[in-house]
PDB file as gemmi writes it, atoms N, CA and C in Angstrom:
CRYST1    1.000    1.000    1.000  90.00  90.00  90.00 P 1                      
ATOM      1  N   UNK A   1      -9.603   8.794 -14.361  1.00  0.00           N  
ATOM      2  CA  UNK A   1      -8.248   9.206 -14.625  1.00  0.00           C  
ATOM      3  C   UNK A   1      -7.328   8.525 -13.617  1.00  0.00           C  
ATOM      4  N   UNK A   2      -6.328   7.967 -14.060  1.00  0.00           N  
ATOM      5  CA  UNK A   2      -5.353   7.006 -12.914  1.00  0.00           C  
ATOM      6  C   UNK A   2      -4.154   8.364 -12.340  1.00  0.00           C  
ATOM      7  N   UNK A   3      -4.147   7.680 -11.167  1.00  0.00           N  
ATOM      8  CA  UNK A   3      -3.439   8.885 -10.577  1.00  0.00           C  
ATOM      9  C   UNK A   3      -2.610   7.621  -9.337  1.00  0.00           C  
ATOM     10  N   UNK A   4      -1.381   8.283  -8.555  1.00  0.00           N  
ATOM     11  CA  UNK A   4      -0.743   7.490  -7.631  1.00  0.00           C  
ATOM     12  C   UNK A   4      -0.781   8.080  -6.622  1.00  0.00           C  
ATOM     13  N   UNK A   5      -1.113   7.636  -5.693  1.00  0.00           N  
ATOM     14  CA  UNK A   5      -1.088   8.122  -4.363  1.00  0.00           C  
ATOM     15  C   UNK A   5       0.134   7.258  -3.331  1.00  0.00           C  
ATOM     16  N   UNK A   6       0.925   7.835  -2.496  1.00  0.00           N  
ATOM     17  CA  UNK A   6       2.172   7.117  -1.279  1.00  0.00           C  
ATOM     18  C   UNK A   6       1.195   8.086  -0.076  1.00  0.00           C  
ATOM     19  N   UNK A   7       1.027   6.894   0.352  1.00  0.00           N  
ATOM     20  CA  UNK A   7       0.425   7.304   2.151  1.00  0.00           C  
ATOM     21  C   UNK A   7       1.662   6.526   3.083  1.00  0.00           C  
ATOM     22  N   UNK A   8       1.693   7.910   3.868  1.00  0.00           N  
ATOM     23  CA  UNK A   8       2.667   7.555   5.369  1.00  0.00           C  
ATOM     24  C   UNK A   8       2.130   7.034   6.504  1.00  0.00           C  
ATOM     25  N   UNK A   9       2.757   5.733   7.408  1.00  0.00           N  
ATOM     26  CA  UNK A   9       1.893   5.447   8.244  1.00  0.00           C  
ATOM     27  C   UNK A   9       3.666   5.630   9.194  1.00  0.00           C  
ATOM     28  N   UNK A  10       2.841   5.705  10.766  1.00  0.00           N  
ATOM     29  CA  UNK A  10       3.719   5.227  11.271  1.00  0.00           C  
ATOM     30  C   UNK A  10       4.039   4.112  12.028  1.00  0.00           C  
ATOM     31  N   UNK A  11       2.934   3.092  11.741  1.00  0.00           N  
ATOM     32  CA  UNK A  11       3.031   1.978  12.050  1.00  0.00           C  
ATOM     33  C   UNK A  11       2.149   0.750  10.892  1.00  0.00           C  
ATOM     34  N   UNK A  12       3.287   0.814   9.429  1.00  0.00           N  
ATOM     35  CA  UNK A  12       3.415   0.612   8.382  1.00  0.00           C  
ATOM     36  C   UNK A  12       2.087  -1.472   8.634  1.00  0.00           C  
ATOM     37  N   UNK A  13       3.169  -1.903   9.191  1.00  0.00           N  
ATOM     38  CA  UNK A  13       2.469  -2.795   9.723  1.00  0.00           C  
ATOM     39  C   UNK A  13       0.540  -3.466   9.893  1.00  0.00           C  
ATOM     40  N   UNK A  14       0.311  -2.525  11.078  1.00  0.00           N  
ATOM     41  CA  UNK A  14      -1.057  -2.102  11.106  1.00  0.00           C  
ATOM     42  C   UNK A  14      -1.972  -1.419   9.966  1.00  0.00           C  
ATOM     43  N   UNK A  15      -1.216  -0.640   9.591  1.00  0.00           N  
ATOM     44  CA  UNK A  15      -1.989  -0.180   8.379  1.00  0.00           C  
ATOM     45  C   UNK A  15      -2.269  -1.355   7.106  1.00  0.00           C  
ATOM     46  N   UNK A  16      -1.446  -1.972   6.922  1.00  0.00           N  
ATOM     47  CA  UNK A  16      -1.484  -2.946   5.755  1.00  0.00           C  
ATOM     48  C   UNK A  16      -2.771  -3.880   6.122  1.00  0.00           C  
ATOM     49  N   UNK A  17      -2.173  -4.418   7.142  1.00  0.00           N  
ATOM     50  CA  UNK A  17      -3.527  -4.859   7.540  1.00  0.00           C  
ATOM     51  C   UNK A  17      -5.113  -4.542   7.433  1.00  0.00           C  
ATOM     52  N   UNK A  18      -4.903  -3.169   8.004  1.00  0.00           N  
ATOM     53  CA  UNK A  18      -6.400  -2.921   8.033  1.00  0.00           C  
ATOM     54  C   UNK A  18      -6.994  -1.894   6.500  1.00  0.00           C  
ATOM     55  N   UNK A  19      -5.588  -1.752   5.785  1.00  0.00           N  
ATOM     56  CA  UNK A  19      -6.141  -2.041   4.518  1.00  0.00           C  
ATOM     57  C   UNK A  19      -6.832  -2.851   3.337  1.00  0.00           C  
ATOM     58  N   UNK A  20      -6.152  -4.471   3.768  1.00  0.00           N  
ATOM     59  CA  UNK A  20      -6.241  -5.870   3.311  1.00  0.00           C  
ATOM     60  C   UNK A  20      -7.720  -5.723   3.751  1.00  0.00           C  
ATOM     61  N   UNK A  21      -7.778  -5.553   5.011  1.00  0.00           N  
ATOM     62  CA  UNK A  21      -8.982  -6.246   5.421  1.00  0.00           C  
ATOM     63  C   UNK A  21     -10.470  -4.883   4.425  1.00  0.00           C  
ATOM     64  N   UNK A  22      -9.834  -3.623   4.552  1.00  0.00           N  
ATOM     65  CA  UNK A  22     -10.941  -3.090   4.151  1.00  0.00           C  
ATOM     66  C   UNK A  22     -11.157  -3.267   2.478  1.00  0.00           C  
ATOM     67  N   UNK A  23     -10.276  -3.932   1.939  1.00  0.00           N  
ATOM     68  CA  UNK A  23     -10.382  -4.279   1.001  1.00  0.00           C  
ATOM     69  C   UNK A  23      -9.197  -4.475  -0.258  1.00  0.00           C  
ATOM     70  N   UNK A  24      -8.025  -3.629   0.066  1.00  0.00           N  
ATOM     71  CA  UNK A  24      -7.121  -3.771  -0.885  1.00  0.00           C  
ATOM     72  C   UNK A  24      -6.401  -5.257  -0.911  1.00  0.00           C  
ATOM     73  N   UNK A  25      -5.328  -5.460  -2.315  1.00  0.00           N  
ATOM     74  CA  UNK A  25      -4.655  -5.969  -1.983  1.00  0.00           C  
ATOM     75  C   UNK A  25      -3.345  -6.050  -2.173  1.00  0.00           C  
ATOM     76  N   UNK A  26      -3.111  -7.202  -2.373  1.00  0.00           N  
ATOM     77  CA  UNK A  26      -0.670  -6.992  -1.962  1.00  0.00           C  
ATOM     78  C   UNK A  26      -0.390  -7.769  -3.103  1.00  0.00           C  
ATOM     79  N   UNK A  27      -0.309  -6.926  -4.586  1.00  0.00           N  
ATOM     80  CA  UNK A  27       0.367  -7.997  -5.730  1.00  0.00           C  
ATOM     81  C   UNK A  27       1.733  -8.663  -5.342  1.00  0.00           C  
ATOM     82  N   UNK A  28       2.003  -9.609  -5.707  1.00  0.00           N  
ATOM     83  CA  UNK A  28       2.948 -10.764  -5.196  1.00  0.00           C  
ATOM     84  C   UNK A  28       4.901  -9.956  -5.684  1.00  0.00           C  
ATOM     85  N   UNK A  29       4.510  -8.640  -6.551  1.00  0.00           N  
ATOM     86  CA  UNK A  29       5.904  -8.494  -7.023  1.00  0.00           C  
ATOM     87  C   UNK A  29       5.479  -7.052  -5.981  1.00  0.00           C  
ATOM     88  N   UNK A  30       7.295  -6.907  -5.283  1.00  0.00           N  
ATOM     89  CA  UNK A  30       7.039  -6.171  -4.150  1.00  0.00           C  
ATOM     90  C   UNK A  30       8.387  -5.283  -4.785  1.00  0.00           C  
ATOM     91  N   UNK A  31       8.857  -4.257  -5.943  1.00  0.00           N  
ATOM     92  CA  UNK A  31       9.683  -3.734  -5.996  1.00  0.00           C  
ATOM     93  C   UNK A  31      10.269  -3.141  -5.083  1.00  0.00           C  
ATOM     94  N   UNK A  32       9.684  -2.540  -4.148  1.00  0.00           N  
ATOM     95  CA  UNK A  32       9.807  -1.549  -3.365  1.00  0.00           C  
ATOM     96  C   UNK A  32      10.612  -2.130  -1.939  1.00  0.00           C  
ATOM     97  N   UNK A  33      10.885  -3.511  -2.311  1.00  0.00           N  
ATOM     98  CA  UNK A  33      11.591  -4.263  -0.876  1.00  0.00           C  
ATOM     99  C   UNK A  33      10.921  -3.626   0.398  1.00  0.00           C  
ATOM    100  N   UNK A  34      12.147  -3.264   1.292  1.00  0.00           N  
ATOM    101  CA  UNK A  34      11.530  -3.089   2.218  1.00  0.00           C  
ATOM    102  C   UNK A  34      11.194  -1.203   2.582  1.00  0.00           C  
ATOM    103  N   UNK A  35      11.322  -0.764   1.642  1.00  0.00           N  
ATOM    104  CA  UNK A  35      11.337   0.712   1.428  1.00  0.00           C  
ATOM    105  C   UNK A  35       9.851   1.021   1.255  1.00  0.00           C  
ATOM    106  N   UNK A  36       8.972   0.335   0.733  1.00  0.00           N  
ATOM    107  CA  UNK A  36       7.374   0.648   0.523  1.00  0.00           C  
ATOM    108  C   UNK A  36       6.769  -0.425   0.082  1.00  0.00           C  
ATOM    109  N   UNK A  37       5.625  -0.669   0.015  1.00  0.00           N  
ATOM    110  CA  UNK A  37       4.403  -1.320  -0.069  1.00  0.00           C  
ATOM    111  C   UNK A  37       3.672  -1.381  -1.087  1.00  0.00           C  
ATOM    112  N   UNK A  38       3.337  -1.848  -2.184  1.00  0.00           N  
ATOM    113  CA  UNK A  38       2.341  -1.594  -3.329  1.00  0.00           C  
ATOM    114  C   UNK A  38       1.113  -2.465  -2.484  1.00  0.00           C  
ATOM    115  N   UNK A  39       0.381  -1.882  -2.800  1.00  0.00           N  
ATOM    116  CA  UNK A  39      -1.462  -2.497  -2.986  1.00  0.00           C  
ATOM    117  C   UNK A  39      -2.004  -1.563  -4.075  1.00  0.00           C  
ATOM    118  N   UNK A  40      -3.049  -2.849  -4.274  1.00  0.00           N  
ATOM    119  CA  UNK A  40      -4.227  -2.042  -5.080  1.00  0.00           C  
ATOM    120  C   UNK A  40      -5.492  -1.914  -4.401  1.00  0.00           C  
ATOM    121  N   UNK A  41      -6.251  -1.090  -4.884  1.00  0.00           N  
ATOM    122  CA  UNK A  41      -7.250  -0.778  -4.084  1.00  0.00           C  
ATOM    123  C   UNK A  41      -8.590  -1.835  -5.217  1.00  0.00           C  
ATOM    124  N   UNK A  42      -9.839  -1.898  -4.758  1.00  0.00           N  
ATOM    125  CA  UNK A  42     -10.598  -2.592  -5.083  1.00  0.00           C  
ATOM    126  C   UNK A  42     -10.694  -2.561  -6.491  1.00  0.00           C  
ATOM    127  N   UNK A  43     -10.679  -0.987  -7.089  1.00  0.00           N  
ATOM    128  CA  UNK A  43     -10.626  -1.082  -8.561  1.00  0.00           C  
ATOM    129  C   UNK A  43      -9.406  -1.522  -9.501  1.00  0.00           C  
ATOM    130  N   UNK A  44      -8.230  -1.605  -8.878  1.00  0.00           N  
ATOM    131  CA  UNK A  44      -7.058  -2.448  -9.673  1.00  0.00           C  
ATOM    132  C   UNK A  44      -6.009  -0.986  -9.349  1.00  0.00           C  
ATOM    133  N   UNK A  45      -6.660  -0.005  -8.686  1.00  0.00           N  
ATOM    134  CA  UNK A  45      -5.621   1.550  -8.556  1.00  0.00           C  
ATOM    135  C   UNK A  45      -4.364   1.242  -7.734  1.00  0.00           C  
ATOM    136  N   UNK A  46      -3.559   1.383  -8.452  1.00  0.00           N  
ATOM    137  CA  UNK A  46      -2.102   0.975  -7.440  1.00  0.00           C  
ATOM    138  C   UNK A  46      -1.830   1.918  -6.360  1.00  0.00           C  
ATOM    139  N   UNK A  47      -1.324   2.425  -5.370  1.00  0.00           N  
ATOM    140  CA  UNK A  47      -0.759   3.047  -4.676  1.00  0.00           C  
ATOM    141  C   UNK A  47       0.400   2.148  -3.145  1.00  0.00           C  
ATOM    142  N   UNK A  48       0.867   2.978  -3.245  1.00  0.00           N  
ATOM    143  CA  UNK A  48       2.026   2.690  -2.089  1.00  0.00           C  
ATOM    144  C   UNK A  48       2.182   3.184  -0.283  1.00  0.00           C  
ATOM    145  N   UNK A  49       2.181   2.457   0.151  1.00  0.00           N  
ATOM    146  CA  UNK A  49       2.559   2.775   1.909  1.00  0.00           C  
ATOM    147  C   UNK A  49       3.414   2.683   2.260  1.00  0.00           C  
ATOM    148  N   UNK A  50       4.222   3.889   3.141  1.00  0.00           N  
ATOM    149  CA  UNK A  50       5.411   3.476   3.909  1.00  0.00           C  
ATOM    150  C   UNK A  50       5.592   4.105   5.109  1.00  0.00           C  
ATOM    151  N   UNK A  51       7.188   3.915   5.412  1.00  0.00           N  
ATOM    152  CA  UNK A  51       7.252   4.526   7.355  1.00  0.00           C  
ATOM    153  C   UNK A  51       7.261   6.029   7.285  1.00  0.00           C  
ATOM    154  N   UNK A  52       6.341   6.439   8.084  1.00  0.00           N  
ATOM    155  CA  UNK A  52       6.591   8.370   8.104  1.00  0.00           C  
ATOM    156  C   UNK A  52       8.015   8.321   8.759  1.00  0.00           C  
ATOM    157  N   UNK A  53       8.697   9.333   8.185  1.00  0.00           N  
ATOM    158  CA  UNK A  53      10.212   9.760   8.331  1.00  0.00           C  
ATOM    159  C   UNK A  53      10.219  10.505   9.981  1.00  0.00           C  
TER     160      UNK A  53                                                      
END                                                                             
């Protein structure tokens, strides 16, 4: 069942990273400018990262 998940980091940065590396990745269309992050995770599941408030 597809579902969306937004995870808060507070150092948005680092996290991307050590998401990439654990496996997601960064489709090339970035709606979210600089407000959030799309990746997908290994199975094609979209979800979003951004700055904790």
């Amino acid at each position: 069942m597809p579902f969306h998940m937004d995870l808060t980091f507070t150092d948005v940065r680092a996290a991307d990273q050590r998401l990439l590396d654990m496996g997601a990745t960064k489709p090339g269309h970035q709606p979210g400018g600089t407000h959030w992050t799309i990746l997908l995770d290994p199975s094609g599941q979209p979800f979003c990262i951004h700055q904790a408030r």
